[in-house]
DSSP file (Angstrom, degrees, kcal/mol; ACC not computed):
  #  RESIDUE AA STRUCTURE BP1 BP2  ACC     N-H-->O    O-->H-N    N-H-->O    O-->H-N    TCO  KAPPA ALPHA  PHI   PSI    X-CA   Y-CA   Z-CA
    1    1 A X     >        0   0    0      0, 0.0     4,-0.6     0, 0.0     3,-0.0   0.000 360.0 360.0 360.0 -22.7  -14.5    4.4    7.2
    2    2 A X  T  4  +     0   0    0      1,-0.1     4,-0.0     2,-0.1     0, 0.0   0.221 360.0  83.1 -69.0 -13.0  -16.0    1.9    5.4
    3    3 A X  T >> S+     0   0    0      2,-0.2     4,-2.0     3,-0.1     3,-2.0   0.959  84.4  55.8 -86.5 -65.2  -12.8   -0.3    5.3
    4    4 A X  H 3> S+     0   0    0      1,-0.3     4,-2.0     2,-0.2     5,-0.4   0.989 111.6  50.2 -26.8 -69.8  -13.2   -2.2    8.9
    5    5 A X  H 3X S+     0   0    0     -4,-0.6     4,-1.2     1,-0.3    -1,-0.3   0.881 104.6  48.7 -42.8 -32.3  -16.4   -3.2    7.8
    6    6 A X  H <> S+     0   0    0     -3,-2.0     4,-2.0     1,-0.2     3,-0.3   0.922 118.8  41.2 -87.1 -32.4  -15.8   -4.6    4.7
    7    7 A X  H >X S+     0   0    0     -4,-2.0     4,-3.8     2,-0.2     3,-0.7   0.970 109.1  56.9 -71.3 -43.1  -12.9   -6.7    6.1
    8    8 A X  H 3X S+     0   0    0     -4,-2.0     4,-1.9    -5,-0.3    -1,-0.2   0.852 117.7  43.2 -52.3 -43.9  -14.8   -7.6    9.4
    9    9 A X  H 3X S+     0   0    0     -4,-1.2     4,-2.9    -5,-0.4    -1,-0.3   0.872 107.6  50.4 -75.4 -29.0  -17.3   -8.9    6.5
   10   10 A X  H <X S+     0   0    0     -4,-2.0     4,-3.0    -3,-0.7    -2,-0.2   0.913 106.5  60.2 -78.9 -22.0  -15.0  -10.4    4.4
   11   11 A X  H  X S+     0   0    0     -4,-3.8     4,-1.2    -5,-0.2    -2,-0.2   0.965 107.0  52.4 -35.4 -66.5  -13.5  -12.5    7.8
   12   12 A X  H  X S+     0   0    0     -4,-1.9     4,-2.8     1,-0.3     5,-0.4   0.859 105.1  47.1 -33.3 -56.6  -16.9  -14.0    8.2
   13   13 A X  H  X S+     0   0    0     -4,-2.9     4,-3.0     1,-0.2    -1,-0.3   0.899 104.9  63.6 -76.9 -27.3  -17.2  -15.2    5.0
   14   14 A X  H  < S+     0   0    0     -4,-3.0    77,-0.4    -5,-0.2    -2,-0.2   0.942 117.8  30.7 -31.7 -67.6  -13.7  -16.7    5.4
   15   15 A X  H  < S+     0   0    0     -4,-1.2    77,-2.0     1,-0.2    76,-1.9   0.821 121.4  39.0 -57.8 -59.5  -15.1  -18.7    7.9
   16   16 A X  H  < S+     0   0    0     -4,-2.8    74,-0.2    74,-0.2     2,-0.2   0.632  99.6  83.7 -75.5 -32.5  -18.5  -19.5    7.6
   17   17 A X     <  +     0   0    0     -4,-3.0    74,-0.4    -5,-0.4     2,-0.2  -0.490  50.7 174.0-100.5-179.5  -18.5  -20.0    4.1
   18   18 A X        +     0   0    0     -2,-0.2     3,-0.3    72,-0.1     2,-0.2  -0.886  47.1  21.3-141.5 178.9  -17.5  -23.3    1.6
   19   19 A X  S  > S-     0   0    0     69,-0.4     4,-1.6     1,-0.2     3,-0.3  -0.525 121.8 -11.3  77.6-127.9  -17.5  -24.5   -1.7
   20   20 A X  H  > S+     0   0    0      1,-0.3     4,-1.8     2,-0.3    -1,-0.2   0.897 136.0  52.8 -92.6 -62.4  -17.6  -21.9   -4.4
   21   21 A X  H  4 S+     0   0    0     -3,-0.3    -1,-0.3     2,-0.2    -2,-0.2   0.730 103.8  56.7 -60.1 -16.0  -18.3  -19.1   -2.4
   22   22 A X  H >> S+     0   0    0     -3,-0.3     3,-1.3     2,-0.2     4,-0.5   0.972 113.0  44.3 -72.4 -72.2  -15.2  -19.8    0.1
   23   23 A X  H 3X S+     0   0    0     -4,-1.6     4,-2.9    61,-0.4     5,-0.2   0.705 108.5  55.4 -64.3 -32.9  -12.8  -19.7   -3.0
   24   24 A X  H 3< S+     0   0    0     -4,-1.8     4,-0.5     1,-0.3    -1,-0.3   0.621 112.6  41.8-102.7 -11.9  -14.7  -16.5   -4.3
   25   25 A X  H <> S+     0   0    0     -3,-1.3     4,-1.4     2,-0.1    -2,-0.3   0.702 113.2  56.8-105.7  -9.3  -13.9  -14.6   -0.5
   26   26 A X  H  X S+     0   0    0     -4,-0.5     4,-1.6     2,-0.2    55,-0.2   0.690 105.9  52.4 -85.8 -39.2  -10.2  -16.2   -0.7
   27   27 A X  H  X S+     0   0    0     -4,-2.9     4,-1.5     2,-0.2     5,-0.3   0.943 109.0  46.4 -76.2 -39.3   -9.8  -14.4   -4.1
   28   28 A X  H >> S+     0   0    0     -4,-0.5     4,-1.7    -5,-0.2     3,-0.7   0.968 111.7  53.3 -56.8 -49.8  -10.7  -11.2   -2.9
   29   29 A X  H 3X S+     0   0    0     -4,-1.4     4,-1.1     1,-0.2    -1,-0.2   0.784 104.4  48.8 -36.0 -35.2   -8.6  -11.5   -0.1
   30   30 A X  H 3X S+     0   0    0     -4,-1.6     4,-2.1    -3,-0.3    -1,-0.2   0.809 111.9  52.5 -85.5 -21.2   -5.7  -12.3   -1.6
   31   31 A X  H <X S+     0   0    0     -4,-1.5     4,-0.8    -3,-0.7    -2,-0.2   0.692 116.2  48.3 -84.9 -13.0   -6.4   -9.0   -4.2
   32   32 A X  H  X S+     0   0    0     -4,-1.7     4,-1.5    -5,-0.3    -1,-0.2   0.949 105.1  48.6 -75.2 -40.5   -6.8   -7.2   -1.2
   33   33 A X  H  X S+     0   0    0     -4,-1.1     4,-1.6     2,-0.2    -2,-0.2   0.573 112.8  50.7 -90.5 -39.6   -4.2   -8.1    0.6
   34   34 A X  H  X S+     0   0    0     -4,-2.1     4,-1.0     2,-0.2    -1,-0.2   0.585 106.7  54.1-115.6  19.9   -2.0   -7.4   -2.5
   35   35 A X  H >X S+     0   0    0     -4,-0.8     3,-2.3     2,-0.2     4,-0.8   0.944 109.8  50.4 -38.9-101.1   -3.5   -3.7   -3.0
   36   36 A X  H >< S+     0   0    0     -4,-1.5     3,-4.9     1,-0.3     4,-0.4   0.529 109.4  51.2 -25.8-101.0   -2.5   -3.3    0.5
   37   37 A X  H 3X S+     0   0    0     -4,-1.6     4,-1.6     1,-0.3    -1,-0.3   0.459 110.5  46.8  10.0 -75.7    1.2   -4.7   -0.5
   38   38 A X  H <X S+     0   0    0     -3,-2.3     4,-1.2    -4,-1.0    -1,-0.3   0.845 108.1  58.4 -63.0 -32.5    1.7   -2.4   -3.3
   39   39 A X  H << S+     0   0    0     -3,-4.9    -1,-0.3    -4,-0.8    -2,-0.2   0.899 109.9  40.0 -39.9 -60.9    0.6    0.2   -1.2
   40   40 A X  H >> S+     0   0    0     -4,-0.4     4,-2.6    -3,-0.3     3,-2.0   0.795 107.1  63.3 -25.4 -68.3    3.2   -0.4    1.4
   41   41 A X  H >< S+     0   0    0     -4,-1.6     2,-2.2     1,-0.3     3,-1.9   0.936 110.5  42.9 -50.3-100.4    6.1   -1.1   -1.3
   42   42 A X  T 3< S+     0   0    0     -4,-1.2    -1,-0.3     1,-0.3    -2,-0.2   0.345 112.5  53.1 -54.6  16.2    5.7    2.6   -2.5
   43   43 A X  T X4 S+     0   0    0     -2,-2.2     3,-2.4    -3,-2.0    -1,-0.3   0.693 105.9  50.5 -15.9 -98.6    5.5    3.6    0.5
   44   44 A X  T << S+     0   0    0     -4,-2.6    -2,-0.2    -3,-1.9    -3,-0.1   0.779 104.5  55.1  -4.1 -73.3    8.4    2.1    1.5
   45   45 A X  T 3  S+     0   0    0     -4,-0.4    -1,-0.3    18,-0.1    -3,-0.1   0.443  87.6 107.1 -80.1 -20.3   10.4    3.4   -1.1
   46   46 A X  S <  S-     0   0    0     -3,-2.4     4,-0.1     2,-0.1    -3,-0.1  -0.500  75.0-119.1 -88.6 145.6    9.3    7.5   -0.2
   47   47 A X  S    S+     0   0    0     -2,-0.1     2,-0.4     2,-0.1    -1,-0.1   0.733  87.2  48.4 -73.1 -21.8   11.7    9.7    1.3
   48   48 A X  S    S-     0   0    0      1,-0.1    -2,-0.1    -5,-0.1    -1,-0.0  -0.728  89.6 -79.7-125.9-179.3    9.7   10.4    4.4
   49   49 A X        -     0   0    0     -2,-0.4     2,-0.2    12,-0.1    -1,-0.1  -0.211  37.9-178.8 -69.4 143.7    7.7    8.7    7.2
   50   50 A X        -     0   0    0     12,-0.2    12,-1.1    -4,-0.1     2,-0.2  -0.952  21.1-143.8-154.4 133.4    4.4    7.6    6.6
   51   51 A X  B     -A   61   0A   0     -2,-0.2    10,-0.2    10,-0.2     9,-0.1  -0.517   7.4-157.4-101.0 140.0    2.1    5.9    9.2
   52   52 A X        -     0   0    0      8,-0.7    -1,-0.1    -2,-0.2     4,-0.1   0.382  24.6-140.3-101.3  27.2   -0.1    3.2    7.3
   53   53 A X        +     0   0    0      6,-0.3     3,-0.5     4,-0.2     4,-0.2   0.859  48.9 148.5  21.5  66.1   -2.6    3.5   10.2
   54   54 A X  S    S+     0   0    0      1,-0.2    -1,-0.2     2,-0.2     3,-0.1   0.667  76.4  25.5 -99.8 -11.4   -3.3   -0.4   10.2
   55   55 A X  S    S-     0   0    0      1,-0.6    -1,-0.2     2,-0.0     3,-0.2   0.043 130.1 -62.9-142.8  61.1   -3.9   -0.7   13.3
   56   56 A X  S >  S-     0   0    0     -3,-0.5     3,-1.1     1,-0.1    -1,-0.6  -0.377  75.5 -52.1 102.5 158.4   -5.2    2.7   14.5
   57   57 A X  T 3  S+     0   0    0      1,-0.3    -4,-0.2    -4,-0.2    -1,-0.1   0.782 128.9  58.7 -22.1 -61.8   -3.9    6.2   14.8
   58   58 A X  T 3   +     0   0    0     -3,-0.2    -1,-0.3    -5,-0.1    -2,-0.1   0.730  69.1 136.2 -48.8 -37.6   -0.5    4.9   16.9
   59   59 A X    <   -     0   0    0     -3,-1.1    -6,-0.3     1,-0.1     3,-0.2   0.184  60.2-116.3 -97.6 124.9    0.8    2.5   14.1
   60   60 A X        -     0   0    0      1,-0.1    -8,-0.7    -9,-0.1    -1,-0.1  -0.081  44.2 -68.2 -61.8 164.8    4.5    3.1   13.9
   61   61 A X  B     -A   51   0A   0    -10,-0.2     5,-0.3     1,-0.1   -10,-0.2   0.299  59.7 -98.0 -53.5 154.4    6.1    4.4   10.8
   62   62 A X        +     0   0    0    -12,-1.1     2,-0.3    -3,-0.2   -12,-0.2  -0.626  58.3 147.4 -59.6 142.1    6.2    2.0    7.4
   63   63 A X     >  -     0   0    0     -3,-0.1     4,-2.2   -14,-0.1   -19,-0.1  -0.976  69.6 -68.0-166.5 171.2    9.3    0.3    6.9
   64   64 A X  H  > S+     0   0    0     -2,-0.3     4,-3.9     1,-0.2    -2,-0.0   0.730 127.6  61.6 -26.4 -37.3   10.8   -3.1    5.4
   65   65 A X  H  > S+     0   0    0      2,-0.2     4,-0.8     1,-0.2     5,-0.2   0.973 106.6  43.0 -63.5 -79.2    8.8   -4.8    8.7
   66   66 A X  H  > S+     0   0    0     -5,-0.3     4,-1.0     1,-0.2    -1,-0.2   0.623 109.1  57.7 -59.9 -33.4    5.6   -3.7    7.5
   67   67 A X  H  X S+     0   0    0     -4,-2.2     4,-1.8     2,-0.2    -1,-0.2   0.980 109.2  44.3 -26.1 -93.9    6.5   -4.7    4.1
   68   68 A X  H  X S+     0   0    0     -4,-3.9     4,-1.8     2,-0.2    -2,-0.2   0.806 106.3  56.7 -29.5 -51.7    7.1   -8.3    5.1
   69   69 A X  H  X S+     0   0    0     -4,-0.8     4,-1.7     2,-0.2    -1,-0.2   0.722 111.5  45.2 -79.7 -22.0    4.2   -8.8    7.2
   70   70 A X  H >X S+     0   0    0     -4,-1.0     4,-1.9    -5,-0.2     3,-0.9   0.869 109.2  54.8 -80.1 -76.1    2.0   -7.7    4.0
   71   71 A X  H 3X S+     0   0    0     -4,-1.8     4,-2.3     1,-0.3    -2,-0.2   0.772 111.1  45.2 -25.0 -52.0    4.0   -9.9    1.7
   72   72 A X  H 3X S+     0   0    0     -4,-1.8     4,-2.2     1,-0.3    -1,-0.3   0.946 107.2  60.2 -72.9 -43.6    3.1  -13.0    4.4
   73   73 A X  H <X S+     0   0    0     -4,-1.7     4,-1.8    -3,-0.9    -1,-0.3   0.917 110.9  41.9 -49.9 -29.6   -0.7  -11.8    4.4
   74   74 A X  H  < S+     0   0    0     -4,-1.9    -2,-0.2     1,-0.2    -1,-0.2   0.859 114.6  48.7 -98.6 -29.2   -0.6  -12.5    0.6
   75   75 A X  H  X S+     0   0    0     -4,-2.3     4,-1.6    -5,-0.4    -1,-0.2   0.792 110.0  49.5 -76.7 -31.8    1.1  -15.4    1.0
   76   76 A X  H  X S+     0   0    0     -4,-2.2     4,-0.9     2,-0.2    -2,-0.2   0.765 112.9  48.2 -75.4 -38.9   -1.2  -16.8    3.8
   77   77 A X  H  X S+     0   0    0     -4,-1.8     4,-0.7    -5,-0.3   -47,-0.2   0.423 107.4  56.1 -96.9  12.6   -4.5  -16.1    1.7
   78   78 A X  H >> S+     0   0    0     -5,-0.2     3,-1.5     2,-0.1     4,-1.1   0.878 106.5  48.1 -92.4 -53.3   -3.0  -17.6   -1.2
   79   79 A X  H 3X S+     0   0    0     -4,-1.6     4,-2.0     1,-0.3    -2,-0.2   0.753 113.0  52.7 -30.9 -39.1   -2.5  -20.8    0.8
   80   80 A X  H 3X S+     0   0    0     -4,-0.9     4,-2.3     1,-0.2    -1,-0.3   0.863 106.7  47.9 -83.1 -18.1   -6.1  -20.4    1.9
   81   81 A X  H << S+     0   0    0     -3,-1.5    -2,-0.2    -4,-0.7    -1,-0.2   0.705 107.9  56.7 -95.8  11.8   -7.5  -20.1   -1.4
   82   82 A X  H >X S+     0   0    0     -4,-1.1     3,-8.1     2,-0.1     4,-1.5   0.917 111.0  46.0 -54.1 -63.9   -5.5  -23.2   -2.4
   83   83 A X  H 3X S+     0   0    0     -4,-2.0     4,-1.0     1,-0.3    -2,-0.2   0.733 107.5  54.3 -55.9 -26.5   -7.2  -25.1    0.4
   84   84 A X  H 3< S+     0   0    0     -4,-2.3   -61,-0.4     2,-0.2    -1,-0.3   0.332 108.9  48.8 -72.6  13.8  -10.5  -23.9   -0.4
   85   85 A X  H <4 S+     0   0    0     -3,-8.1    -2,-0.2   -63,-0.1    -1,-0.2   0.427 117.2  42.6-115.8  -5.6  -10.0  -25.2   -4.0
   86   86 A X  H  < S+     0   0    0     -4,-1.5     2,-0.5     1,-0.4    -2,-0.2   0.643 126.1  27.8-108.4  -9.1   -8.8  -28.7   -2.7
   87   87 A X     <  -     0   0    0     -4,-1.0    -1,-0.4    -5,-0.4   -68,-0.0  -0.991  64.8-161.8-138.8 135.1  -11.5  -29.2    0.4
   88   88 A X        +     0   0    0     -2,-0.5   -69,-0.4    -3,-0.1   -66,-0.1   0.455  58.2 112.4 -76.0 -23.0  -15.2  -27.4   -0.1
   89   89 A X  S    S-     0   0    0    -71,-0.2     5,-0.1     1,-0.1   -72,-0.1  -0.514  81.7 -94.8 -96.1 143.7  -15.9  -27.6    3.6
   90   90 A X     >  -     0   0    0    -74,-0.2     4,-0.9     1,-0.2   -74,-0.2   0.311  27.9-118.2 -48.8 177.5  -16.0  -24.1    5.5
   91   91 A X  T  4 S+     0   0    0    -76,-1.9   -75,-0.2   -74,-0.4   -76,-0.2   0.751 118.1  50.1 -79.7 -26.0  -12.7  -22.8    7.5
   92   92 A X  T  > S+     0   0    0    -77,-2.0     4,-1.4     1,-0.3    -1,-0.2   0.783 105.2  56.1-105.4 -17.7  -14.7  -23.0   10.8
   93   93 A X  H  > S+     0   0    0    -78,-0.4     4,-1.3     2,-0.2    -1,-0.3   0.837 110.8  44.4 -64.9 -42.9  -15.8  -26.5   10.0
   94   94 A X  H  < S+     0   0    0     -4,-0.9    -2,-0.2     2,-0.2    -1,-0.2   0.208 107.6  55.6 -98.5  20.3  -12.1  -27.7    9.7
   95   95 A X  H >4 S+     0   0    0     -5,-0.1     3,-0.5     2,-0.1    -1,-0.2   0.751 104.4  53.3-112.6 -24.0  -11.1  -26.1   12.4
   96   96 A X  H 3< S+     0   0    0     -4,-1.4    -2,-0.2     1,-0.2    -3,-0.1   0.629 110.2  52.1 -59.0 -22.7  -13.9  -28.0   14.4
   97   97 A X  T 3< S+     0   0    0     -4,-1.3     2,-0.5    -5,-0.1    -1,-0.2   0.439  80.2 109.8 -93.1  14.2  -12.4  -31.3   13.0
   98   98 A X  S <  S-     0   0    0     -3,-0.5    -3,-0.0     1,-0.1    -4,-0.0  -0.661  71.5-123.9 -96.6 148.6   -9.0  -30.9   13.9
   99   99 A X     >  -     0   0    0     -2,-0.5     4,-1.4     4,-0.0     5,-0.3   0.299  29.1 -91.0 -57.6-176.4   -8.1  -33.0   16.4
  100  100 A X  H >> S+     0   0    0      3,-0.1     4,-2.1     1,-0.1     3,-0.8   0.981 133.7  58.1 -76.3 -62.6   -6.4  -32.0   20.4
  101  101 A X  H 3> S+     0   0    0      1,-0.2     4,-1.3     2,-0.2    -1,-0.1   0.508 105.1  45.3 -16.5 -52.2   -3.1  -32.7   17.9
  102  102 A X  H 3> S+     0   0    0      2,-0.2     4,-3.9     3,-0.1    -1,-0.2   0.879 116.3  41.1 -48.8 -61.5   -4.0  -29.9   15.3
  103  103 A X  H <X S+     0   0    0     -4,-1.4     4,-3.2    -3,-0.8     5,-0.3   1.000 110.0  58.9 -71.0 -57.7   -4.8  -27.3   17.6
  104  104 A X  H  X S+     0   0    0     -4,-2.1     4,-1.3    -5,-0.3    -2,-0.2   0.706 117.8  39.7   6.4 -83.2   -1.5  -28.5   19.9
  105  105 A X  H >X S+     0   0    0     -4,-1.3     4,-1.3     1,-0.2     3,-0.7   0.942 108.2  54.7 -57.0 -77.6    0.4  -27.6   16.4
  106  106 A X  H 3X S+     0   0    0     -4,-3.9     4,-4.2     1,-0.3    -1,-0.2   0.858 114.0  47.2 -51.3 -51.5   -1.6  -24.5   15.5
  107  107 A X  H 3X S+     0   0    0     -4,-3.2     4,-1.4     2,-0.2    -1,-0.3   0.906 111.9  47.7 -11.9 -66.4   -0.4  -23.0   19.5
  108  108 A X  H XX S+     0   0    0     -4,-1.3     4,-2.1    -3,-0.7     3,-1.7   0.999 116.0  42.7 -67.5 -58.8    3.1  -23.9   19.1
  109  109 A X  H 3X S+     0   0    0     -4,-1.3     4,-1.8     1,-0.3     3,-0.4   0.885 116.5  55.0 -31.4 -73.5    3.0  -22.2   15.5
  110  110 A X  H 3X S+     0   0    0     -4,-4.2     4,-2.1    -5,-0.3    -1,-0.3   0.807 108.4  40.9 -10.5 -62.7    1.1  -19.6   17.3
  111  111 A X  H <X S+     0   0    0     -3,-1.7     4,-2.7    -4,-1.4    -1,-0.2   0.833 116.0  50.6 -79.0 -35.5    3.6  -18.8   20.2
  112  112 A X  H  X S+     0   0    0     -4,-2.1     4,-3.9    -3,-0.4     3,-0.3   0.994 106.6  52.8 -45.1 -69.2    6.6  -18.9   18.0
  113  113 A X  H  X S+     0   0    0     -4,-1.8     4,-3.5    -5,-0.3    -2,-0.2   0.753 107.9  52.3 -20.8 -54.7    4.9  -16.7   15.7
  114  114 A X  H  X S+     0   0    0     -4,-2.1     4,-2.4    -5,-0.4    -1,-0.2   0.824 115.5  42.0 -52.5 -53.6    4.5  -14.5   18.9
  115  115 A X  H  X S+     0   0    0     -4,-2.7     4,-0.9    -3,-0.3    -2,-0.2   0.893 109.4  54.6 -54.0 -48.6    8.5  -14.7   19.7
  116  116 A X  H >X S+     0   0    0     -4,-3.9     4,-3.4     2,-0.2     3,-0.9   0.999 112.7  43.4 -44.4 -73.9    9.5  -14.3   16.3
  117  117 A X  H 3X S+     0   0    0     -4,-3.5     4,-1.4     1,-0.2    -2,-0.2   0.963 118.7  43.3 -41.8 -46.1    7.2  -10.7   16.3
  118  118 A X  H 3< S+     0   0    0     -4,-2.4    -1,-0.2     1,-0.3     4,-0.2   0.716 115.2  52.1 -89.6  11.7    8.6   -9.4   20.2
  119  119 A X  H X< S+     0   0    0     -4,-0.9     3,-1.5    -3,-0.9    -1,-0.3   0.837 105.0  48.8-100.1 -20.8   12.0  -10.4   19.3
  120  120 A X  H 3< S+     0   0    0     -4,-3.4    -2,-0.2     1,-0.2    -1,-0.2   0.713 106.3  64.6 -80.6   5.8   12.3   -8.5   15.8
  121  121 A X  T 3< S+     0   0    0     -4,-1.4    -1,-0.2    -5,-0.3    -2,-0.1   0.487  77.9 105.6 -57.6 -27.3   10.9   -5.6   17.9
  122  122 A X    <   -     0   0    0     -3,-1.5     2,-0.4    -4,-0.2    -3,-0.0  -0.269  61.3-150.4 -58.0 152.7   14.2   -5.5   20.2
  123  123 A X        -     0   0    0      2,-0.0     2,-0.3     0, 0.0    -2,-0.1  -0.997  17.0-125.5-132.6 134.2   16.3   -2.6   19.3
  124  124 A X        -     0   0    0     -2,-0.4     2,-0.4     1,-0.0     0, 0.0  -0.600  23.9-159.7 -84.5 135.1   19.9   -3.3   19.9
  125  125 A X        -     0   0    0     -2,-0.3     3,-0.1     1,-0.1    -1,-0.0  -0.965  27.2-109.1-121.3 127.3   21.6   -0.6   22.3
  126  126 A X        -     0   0    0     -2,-0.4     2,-0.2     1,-0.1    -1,-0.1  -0.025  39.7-101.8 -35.2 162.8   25.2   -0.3   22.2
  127  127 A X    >   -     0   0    0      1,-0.1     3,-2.9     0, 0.0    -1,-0.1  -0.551  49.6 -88.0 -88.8 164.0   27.1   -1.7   25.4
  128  128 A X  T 3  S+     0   0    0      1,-0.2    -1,-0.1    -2,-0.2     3,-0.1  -0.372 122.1  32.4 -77.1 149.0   28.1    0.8   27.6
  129  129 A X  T 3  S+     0   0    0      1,-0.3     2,-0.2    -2,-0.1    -1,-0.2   0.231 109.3 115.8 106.4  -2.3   31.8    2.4   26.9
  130  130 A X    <         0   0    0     -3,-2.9    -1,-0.3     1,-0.1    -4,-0.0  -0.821 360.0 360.0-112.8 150.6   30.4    1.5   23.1
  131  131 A X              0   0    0     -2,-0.2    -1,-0.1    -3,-0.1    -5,-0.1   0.325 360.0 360.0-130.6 360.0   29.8    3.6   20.5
């Protein structure tokens, strides 16, 4: 129960903090993030379904999908703790300097992102008279 919280905290500190301490919540993230991973992978790999309740009670079964999207969490807070080891200044501070241009970019990425997700979601149905 304890687990929301500690991430909720460790979000915060993403943001809010820089320098030394920014790097030092980017390394826990990323050792979180690839806990989580390995969890998943063996997971994965077991002969029957198993929910990894990540986003509630509902959360559809584990599979390769879920896989992936932990593999890109690890990959995304390794990229943040690069950036907090080349710029000291907080995440929510460079997200206040980016320009109308930045944020523009960070959208489109956004909205792709958003297509990319409800299109691997389609499930393909035969046509009719196909089998």
């Amino acid at each position: 129960m304890a687990v929301p919280w500690l991430e909720l905290a460790l979000a915060v500190a993403l943001l809010v903090t820089g320098g030394v301490w920014q790097t030092l919540a980017w390394c826990v993230t990323v050792v979180l993030f690839a806990a989580y991973l390995a969890v998943i992978a063996r997971a994965v790999r077991l002969d029957e379904k198993v929910s990894c309740n990540c986003f509630g009670a509902s959360s559809a079964a584990v599979d390769r999908g879920t896989a992936m999207r932990n593999i890109l969490l690890v990959l995304a807070a390794a990229i943040g703790l690069g950036t907090s080891l080349l710029s000291p200044a907080s995440l929510l501070t460079k997200l206040v300097d980016l320009g109308w241009q930045g944020w523009l970019g960070l959208l489109t990425i956004a909205v792709l992102f958003g297509l990319a997700w409800f299109l691997s979601r389609e499930v393909a149905t035969p046509a009719a008279g196909q089998v």
